[in-house]
C-alpha positions in Angstrom: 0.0 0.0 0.0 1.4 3.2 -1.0 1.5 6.6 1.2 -1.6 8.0 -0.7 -3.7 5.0 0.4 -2.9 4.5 3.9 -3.3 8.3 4.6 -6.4 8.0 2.8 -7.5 5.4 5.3 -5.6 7.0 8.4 -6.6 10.3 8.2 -10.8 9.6 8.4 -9.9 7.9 11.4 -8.3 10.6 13.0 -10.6 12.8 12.1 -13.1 11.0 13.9 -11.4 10.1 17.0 -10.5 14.0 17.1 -14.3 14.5 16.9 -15.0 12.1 19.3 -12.8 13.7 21.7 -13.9 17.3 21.7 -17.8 16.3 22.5 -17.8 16.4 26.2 -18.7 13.3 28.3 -17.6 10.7 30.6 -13.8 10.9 29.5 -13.6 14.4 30.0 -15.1 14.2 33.4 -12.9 12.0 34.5 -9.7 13.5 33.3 -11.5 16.8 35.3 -12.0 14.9 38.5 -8.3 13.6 38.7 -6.3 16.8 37.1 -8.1 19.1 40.1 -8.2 16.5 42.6 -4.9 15.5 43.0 -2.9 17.5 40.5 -1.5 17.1 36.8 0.3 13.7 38.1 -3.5 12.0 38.5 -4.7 13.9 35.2 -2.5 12.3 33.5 -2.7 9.1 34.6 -6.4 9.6 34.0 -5.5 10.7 30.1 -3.0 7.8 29.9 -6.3 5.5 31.1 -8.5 7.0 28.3 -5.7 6.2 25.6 -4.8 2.9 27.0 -8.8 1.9 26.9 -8.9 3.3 23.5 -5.9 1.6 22.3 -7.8 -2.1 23.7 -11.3 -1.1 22.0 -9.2 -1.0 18.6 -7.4 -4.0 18.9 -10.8 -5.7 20.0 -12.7 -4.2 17.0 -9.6 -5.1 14.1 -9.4 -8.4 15.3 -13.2 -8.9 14.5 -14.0 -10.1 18.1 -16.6 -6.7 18.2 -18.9 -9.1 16.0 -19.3 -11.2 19.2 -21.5 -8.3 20.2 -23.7 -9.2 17.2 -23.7 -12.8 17.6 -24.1 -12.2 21.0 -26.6 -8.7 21.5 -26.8 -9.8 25.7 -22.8 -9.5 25.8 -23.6 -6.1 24.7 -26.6 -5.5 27.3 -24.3 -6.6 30.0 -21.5 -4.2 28.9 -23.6 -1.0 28.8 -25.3 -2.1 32.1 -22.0 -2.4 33.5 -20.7 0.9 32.2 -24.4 2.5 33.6 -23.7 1.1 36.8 -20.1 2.7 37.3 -20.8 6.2 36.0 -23.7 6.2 38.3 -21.7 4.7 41.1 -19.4 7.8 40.4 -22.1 10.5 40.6 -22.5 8.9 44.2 -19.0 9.4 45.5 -19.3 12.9 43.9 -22.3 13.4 46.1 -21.0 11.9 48.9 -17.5 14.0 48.9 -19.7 17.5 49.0 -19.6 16.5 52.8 -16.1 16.9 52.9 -15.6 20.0 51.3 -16.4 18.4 47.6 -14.6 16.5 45.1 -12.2 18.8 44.2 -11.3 19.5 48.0 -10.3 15.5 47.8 -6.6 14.1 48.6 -4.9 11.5 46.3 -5.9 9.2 49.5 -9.8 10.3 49.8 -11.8 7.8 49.0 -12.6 8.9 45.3 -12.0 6.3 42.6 -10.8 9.3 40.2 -8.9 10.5 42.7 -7.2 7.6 44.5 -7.3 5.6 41.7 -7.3 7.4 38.3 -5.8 5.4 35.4 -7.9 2.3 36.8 -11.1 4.7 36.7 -10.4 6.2 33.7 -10.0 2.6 31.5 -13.3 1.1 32.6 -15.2 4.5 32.0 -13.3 4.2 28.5 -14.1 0.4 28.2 -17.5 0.2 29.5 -18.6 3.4 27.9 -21.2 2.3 25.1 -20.2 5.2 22.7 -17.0 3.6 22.4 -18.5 0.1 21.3 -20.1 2.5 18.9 -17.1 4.2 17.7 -14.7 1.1 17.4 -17.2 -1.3 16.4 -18.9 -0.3 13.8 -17.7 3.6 13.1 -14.1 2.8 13.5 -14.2 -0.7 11.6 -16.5 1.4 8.3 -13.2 2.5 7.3 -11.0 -0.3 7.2 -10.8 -2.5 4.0 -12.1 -6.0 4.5 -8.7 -7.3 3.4 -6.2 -5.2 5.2 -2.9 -6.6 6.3 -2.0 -7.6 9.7 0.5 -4.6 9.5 -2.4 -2.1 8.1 -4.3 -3.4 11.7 -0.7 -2.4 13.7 -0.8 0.9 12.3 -4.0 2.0 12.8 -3.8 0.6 16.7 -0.9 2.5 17.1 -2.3 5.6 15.2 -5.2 5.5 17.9 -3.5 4.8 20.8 -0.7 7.7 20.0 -3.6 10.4 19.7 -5.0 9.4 22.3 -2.6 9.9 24.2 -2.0 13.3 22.7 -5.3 14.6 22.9 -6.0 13.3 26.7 -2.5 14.4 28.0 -3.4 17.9 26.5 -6.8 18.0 28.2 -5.1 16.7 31.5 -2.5 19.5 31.4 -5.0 22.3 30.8 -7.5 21.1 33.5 -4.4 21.1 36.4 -3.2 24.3 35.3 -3.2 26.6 38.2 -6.6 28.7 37.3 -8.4 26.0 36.0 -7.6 24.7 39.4 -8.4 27.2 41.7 -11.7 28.1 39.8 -12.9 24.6 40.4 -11.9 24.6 44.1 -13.0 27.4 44.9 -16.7 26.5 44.1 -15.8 23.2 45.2 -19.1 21.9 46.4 -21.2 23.1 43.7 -18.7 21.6 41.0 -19.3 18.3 43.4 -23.1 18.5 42.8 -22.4 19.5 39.2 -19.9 16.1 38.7 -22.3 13.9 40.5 -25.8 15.0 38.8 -24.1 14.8 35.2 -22.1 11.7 35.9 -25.5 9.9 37.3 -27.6 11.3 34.6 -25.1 10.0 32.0 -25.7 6.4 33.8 -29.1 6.2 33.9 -29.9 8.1 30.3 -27.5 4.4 29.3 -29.8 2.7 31.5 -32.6 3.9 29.9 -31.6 2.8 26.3 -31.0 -0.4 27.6 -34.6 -0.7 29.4 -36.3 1.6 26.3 -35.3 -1.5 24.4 -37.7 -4.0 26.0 -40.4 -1.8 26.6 
């Protein structure tokens, strides 16, 4: 494959992912909680999280294993449950941290999974979130030729994982940058109520689809 082609097949992609990134959601609140938390170091662990779930959605969807999910539509069910279940489970501890001063008033010890534990947190809000079964199942896949090399499937895995890492580190460095900081600590609680109403909505609106589904 020449230079023309595999730009012409590597460039959609990134387009995309760039696109994907930019819409706020569950990533970006993550990457928030961690970077104000507990400083840059945690934000970007967070990012590195986000990248590193990324990078295993694409080598699940090029290695055709995503078709399971057809084959298989409770697999599927399960997954987004599980994903509802642990966004929601983070708009509690946001909740429950506003009596202690709010999230952002946290330690790297408090007993916040973004704070104490923010690559791990990151990577299942990555993995379990269903807009990324979306994006690397189907979205991801529509632009890779049915025969593509083993090496073709490399690239593109590497291509993903690279940017995103580039794009997450960036949005981890701007979130722990001294005013971004002090802004969000200094309304501390609100921004706790904030965090935990949009991560538990996000939950339950995935809950929803699931349960609109069998209604």
């Amino acid at each position: 494959m020449d230079a023309a082609n595999l730009l012409s097949i590597l460039f959609p992609i990134a387009v995309i992912q760039f696109v994907g990134w930019a819409v706020p959601g569950p990533n970006h609140l993550t990457i928030i909680t961690a970077s104000v938390t507990a400083g840059r170091p945690a934000g970007l662990k967070a990012a590195i999280g986000i990248a590193a779930g990324a990078f295993t959605w694409t080598l699940i969807a090029i290695s055709g294993i995503a078709v399971l999910f057809e084959l298989v539509p409770s697999l599927y069910i399960a997954l987004r449950l599980f994903g509802a279940g642990y966004l929601i489970y983070l708009g509690v501890n946001a909740f429950r941290a506003v009596r202690q001063g709010g999230i952002f008033s946290l330690d790297a010890s408090a007993k916040s999974p973004a704070t104490y534990a923010p690559f791990r947190t990151a990577y299942f809000v990555l993995i379990t979130n269903p807009k990324a079964v979306l994006f690397f199942g189907s979205i991801l896949t529509a632009f890779i030729p049915p025969d593509s090399s083993a090496l073709l499937m490399i690239i593109i895995a590497v291509q993903v994982g690279l940017l995103g890492i580039l794009l997450n580190v960036f949005a981890a460095i701007f979130f722990s940058s001294a005013v971004f900081m002090r802004s969000f600590q200094a309304a501390g609680i609100w921004m706790s109520i904030l965090f935990g109403v949009l991560f538990g909505a996000l939950g339950m609106l995935v809950a929803w689809d699931v349960i609109r589904e069998y209604l």
